[in-house]
C-alpha positions in Angstrom: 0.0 0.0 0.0 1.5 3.5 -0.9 0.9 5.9 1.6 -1.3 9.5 -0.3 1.0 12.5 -0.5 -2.1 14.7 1.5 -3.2 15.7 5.1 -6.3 12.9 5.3 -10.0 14.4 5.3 -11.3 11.2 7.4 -9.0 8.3 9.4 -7.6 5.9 6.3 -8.5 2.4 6.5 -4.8 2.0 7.4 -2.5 3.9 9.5 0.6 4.9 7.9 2.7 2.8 9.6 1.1 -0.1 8.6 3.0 0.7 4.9 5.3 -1.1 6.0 3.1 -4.4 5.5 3.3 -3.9 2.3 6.7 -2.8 1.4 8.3 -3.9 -2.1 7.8 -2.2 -5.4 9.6 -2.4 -8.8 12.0 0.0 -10.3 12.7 0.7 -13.7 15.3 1.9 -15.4 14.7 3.0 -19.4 18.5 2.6 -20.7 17.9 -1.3 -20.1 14.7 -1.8 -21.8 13.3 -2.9 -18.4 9.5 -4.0 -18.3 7.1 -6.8 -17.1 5.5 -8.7 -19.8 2.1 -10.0 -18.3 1.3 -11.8 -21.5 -1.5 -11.4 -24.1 -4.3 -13.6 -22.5 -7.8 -13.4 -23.2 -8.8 -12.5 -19.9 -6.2 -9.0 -20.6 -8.4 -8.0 -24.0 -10.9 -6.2 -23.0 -13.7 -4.4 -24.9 -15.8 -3.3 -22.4 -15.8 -0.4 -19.4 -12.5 -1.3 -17.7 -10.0 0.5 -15.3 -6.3 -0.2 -14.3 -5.2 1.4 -11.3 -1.8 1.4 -9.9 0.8 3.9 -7.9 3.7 5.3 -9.3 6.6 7.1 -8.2 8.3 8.8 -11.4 12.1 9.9 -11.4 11.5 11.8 -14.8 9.4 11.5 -17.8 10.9 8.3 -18.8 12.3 7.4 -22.5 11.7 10.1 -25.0 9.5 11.8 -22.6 6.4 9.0 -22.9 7.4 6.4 -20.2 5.2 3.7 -20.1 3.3 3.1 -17.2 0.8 0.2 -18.4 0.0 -0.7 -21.8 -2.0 -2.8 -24.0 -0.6 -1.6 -27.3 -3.3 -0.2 -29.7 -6.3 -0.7 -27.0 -5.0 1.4 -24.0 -1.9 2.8 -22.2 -1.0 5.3 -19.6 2.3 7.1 -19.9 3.8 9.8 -18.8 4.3 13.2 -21.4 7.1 15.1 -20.6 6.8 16.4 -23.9 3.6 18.2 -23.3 1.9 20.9 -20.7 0.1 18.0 -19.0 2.3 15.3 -17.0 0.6 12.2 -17.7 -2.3 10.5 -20.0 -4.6 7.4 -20.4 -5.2 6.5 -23.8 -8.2 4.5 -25.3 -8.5 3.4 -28.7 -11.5 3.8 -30.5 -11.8 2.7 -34.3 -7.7 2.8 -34.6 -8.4 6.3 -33.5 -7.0 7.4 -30.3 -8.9 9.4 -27.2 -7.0 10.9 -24.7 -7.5 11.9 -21.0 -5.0 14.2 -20.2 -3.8 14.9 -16.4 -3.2 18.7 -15.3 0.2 20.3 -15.7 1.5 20.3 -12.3 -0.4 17.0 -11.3 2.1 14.3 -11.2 5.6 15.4 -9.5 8.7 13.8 -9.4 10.2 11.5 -6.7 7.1 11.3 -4.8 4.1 8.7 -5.0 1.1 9.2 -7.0 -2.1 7.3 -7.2 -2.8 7.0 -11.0 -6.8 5.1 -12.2 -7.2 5.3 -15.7 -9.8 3.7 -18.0 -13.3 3.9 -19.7 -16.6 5.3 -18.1 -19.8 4.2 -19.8 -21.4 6.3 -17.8 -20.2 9.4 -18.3 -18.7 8.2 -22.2 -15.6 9.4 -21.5 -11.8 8.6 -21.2 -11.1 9.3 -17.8 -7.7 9.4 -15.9 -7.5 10.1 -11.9 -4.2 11.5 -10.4 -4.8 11.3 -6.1 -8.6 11.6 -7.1 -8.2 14.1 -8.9 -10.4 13.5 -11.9 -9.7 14.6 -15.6 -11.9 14.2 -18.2 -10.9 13.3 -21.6 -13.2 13.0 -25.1 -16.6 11.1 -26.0 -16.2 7.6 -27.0 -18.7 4.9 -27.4 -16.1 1.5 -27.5 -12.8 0.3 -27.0 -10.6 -1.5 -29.3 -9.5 -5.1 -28.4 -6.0 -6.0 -29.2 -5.6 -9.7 -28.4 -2.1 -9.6 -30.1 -0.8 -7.6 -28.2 0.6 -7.8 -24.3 0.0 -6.4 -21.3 3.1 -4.5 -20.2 4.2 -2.7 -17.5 6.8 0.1 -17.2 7.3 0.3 -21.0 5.5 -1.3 -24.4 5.5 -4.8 -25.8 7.8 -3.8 -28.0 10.4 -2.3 -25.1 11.1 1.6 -26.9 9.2 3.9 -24.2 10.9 2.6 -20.9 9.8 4.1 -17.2 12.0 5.1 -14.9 11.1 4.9 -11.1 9.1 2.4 -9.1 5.8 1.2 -9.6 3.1 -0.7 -7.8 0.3 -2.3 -7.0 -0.6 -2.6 -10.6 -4.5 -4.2 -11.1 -6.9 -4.5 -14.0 -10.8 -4.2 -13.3 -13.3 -5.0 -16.4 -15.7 -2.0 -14.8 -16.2 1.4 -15.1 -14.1 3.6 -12.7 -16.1 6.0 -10.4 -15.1 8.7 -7.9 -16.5 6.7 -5.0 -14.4 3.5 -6.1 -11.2 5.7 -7.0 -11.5 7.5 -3.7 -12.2 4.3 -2.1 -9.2 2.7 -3.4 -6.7 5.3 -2.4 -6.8 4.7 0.9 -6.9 1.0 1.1 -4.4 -0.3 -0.9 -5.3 -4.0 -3.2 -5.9 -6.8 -1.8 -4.9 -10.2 -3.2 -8.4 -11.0 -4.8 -9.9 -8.0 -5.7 -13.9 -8.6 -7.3 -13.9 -9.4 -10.9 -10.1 -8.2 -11.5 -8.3 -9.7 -14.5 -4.9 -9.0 -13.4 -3.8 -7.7 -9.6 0.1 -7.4 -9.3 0.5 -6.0 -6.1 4.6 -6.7 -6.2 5.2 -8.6 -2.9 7.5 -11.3 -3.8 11.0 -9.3 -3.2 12.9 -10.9 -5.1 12.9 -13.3 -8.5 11.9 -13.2 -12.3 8.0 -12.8 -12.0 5.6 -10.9 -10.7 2.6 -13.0 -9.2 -1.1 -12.4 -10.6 -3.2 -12.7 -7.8 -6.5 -12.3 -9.8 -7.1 -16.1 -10.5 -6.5 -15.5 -14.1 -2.8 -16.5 -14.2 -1.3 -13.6 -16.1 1.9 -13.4 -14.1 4.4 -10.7 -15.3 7.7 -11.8 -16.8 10.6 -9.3 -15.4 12.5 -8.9 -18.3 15.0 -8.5 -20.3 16.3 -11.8 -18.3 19.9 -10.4 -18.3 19.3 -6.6 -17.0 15.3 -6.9 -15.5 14.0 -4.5 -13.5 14.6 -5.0 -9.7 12.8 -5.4 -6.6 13.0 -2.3 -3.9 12.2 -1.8 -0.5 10.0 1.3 -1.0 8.5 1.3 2.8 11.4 4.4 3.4 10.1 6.4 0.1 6.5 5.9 1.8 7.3 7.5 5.1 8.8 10.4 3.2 6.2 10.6 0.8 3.8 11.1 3.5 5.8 14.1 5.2 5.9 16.0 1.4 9.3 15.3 1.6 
């Protein structure tokens, strides 16, 4: 569980100390083409209102500016845009055609934790992308492109040429549409290991090894790669006591 980077309105579910339960995350680095492949299963292809939560804690923009966060090549992503006024999108395709929720200039800071929920609202038939609850509305759209050929990767594409660099964690995929309640929810109480009709939880516990266990039932464990130079595991419970002072 990251620890929010803002005085509480109400008592969390968890005191801040108790971070330290949950205390490993992944780091990245972009000059070594380091992601985790979770695999192009069905269960990953979805067409239908979806969000994919995770927390992040960016060092810069990442690899030419767009670090990848989590992506699904040619159906969804979230990346970071240094190359832009706003820090950080979720991206949707729609017909080939891409719709994009972009984040505040300002919202997403450096070396610091951030609670990102991106996805597809039905409801509202929008893009949306959260930063700390913060909602962000992006355009109209009516459907979402499946991409069955393609992976599920985190902390850069498939295809390894827009690297992250920092950690990331708690990464989980939800086939349903992303609310304020739920996203506000979900801040505060971290992911637990079966989270209701998820397709993929990560939550980035083991410490140490080549994969990253899928605690959603479905299997789609996350391959650290490349095997020679993978990303590595981190004790993060330090980077959550000063995230919580604004440090």
């Amino acid at each position: 569980m990251r620890i929010p980077q803002r005085f509480y309105d109400h008592l969390p579910r968890r005191l801040p100390k108790e971070g330290r339960l949950s205390n490993h995350a992944i780091v990245f680095d972009s000059t070594l083409n380091n992601r985790v492949d979770c695999g192009f299963a069905a269960s990953l292809n979805v067409t239908v209102p979806f969000f994919v939560e995770t927390w992040i804690y960016p060092f810069d923009s990442g690899e030419g500016g767009f670090g990848r966060i989590v992506d699904k090549r040619t159906s969804f992503s979230c990346y970071m845009n240094g190359a832009g006024v706003e820090d950080l999108k979720f991206r949707i395709w729609e017909l080939a055609a891409t719709k994009d929720a972009p984040s505040a200039g300002g919202a997403v800071s450096y070396n610091r934790w951030h609670h990102i929920v991106g996805g597809w609202d039905n409801v509202i038939g929008r893009v949306v992308v959260y930063v700390d609850t913060v909602r962000f509305l992006g355009p109209l759209m009516a459907a979402i492109d499946g991409a069955p050929a393609t992976g599920f990767t985190i902390g850069n594409y498939d295809i390894a040429s827009r690297g992250f660099n920092g950690f990331i964690d708690e990464v989980r995929l939800v086939p349903v549409a992303p609310t304020q309640a739920l996203v506000n929810e979900s801040y505060y109480r971290g992911i637990a290991k079966r989270e209701l009709d998820a397709r993929l939880v990560v939550r980035m516990e083991q410490g140490a090894g080549l994969t990253a266990h899928d605690e959603s039932g479905y299997g789609n464990n996350g391959a650290l790669l490349p095997v020679a130079t993978p990303p590595a595991w981190v004790d993060v419970t330090k980077y959550e006591l000063l995230s919580e002072t604004g440090v």
